[in-house]
C-alpha positions in Angstrom: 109.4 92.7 112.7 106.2 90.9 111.7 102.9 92.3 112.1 99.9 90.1 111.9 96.1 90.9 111.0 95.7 91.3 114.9 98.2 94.3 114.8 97.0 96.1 112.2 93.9 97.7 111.1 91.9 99.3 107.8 91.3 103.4 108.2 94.8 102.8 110.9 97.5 105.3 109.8 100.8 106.3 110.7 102.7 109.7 110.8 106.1 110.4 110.2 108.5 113.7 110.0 111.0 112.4 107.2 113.5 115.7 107.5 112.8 119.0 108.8 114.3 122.0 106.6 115.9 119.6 104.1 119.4 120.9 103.3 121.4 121.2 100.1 124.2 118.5 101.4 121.7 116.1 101.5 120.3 116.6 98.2 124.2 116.5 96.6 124.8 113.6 99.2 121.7 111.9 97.5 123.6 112.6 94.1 127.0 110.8 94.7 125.0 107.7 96.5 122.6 107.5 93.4 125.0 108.3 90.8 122.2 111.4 89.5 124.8 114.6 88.8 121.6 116.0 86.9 122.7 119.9 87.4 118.9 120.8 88.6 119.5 119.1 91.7 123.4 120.1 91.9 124.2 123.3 90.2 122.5 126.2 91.2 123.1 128.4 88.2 122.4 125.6 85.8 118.9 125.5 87.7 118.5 129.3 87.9 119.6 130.6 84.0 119.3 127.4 82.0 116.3 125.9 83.3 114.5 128.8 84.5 113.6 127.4 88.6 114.3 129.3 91.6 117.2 126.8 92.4 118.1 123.7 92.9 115.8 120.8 94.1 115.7 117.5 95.8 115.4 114.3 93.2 112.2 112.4 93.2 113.8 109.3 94.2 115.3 110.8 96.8 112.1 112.2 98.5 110.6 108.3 97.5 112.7 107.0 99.6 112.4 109.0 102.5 108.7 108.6 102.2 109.5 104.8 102.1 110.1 105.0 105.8 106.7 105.5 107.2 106.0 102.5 106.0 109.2 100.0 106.5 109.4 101.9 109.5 106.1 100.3 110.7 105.9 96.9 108.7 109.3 96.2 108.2 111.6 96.0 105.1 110.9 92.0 104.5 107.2 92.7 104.6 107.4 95.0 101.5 106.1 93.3 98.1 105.1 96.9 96.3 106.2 100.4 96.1 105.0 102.9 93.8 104.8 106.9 94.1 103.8 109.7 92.0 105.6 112.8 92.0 103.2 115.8 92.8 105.8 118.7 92.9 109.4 119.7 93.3 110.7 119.5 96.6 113.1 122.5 97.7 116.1 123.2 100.3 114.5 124.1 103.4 111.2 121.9 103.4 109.7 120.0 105.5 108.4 116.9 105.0 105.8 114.7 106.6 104.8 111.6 105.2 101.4 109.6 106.2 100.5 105.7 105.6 96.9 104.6 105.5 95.9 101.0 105.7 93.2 101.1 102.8 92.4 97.1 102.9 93.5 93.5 104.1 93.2 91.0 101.4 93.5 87.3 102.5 95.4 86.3 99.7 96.6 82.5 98.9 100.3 83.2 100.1 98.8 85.1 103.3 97.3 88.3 104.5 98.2 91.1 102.8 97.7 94.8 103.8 97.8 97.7 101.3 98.4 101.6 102.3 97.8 104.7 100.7 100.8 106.9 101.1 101.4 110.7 101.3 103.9 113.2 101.6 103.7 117.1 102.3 105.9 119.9 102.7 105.0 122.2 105.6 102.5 124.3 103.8 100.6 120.7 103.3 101.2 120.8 99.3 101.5 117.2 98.5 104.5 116.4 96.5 104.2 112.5 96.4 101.4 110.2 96.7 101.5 106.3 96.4 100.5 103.2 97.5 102.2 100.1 98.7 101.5 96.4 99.9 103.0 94.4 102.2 102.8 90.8 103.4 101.3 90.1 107.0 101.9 87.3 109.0 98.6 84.6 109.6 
């Protein structure tokens, strides 16, 4: 996939449902594939009594990389040069999350066109609980 500056425009923005009602398998599946046994995410009554939160909750990376797919989803893995989020709050069993890319600006660059986004993610009460932004090469 290779979008050009023909395909894509500033202000343009793409929507995307990355899980709806986010279990706990997939939060403990994230653990064994990242190698994170940190017991807030896995260990209910370490989350509860030692650490005083209503439960267990997803990693950051984890809900990173789902948001990561509004984007590769649209430009493409081997378009990707940058990726950065901040985490805005936890994200719990059950939520729903949507994530939204923004084309902010195309920057002719000496490589080649570059576009970079704006990226958010919200559970379904629209509390953001990451925000980032991201570039990725175009094709002249």
């Amino acid at each position: 996939m290779s979008l050009s500056p023909d395909d894509i425009k500033v202000g343009e923005m793409r929507e995307s449902v990355l899980v709806d009602d986010l279990k706990r398998t997939r939060i403990v599946q994230y653990a064994g594939a990242s190698g994170d046994f940190n017991p807030l995410h896995t260990d209910e009554r370490f989350a509860v009594e030692a650490a005083g939160y209503p439960g267990v909750f997803a990693h950051g990376m984890l809900t990173m990389g789902m948001t990561g797919r509004v984007l590769t989803d649209w430009v493409g893995t081997e378009a990707l040069l940058r990726y950065g989020v901040r985490f805005k709050a936890q994200v719990w069993p059950g939520d729903t999350l949507t994530a939204t890319a923004t084309v902010e600006s195309i920057e002719d660059t000496p490589t080649g066109p570059v576009a970079h986004f704006t990226l958010r993610t919200v559970n379904q009460d629209g509390a953001e609980v990451v925000s980032g932004t991201a570039a990725a090469r175009l094709e002249p």
